[in-house]
VMD Tcl script that draws the C-alpha trace (Angstrom):
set ca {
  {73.77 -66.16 -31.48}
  {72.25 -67.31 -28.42}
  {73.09 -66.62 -24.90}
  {71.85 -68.28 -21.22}
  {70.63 -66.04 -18.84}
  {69.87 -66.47 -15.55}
  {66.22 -66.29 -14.06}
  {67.12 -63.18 -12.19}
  {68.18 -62.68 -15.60}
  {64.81 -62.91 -17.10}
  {62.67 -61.07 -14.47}
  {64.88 -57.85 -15.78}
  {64.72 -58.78 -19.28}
  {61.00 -58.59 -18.68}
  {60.80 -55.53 -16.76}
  {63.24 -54.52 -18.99}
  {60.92 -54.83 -22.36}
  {57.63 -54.02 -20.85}
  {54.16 -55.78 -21.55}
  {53.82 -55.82 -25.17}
  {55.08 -59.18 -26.98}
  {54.13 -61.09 -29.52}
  {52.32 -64.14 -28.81}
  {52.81 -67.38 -30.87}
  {50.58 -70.35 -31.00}
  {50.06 -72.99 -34.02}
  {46.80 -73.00 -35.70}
  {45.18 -76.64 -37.06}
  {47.63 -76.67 -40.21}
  {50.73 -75.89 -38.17}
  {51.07 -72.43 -39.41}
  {52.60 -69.72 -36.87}
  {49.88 -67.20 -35.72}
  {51.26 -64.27 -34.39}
  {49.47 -61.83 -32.51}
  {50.63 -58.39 -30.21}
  {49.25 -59.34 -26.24}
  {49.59 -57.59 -23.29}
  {51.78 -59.71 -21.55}
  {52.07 -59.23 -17.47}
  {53.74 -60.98 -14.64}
  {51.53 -62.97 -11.97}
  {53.72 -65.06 -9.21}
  {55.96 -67.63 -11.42}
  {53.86 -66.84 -14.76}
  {52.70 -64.33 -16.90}
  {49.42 -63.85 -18.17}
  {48.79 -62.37 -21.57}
  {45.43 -61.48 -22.61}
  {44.55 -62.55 -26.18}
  {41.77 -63.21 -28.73}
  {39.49 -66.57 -28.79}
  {41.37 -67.80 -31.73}
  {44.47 -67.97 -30.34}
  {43.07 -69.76 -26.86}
  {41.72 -71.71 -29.04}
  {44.78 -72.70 -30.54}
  {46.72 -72.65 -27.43}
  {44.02 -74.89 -25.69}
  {44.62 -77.12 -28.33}
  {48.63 -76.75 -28.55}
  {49.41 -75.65 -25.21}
  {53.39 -75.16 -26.24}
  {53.41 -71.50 -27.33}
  {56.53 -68.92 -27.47}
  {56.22 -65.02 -26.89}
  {58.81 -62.74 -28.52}
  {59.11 -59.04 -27.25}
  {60.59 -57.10 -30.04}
  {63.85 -55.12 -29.80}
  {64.18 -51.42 -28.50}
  {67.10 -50.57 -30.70}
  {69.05 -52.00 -33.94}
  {71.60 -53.52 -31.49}
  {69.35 -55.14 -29.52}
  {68.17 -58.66 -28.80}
  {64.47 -60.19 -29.53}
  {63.80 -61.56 -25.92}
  {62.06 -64.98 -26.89}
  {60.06 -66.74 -24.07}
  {58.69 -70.22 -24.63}
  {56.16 -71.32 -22.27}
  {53.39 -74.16 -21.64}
  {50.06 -72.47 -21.70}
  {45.92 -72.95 -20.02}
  {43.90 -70.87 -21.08}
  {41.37 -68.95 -18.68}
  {38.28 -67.61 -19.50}
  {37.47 -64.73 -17.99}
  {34.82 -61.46 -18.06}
  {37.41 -59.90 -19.79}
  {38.03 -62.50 -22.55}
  {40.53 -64.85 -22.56}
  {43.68 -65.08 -21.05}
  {46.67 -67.25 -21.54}
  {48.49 -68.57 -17.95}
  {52.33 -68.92 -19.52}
  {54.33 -71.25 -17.75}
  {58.29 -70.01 -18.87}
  {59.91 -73.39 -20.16}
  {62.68 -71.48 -21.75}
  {63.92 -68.52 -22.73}
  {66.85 -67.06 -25.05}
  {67.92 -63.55 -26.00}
  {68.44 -63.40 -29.53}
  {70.04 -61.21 -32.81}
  {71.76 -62.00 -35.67}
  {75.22 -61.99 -35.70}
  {76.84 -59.05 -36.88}
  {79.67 -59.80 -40.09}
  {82.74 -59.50 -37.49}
  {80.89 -61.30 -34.83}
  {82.17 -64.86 -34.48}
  {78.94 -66.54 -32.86}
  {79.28 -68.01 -29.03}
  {76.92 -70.06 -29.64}
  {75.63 -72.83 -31.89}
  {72.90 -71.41 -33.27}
  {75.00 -68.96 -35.51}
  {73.81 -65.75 -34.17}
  {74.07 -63.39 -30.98}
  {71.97 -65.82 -28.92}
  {71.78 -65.84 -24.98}
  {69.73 -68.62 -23.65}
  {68.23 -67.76 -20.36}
  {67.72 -70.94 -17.85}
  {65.08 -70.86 -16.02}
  {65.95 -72.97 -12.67}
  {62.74 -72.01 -10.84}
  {59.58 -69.21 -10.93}
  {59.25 -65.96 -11.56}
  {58.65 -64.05 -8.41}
}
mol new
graphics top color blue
foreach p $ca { graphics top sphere $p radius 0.5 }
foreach p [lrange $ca 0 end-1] q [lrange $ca 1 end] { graphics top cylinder $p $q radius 0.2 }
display resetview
């Protein structure tokens, strides 16, 4: 099922899950690749510091998605997606993530009747302006 959430809504989901997430961009083939990013908040975007394959997917694709995973059986996968440039830095690369959409998301359980139309516990969150 998936649920909306407010932005204010977000910024605690985020604080919420901390600064790990999964980072997903699509490679030449269009297959997923998935890697674990330090993921932290700057102004209305986050930044998450990756690898130079996945920039280099990203600067190619700029559309990627970050999923923080859940802190509990009964909790939801907070999934982010977000329009991506890529920065080179000292440091290595870094992905600026521009939020596009986000949804809180877990299957629904046998006597849950879903709210929503994706089938499962889903809570979209809207995202009506930055993150601040």
């Amino acid at each position: 099922m998936s649920m909306t959430v407010g932005l204010n809504d977000l910024e605690a989901a985020l604080r919420e899950r901390g600064e790990a997430a999964y980072v997903i961009t699509v490679n030449d083939q269009g297959t997923p690749h998935v890697v674990l990013a330090e993921v932290t908040r700057s102004g209305g975007d986050l930044l998450a510091a990756v690898g130079p394959r996945t920039a280099s997917f990203a600067e190619r694709r700029p559309r990627v998605s970050l999923a923080y995973p859940v802190r509990n059986p009964s909790d939801y996968t907070l999934i982010v997606d977000a329009v991506a440039t890529v920065a080179r830095t000292s440091g290595g690369p870094r992905l600026q993530l521009a939020p596009t959409r986000a949804v809180l998301h877990r299957p629904a359980g046998p006597s849950t009747a879903p709210v929503s139309t994706c089938g499962s516990d889903c809570i979209p969150l809207p995202l009506g302006r930055s993150i601040d």
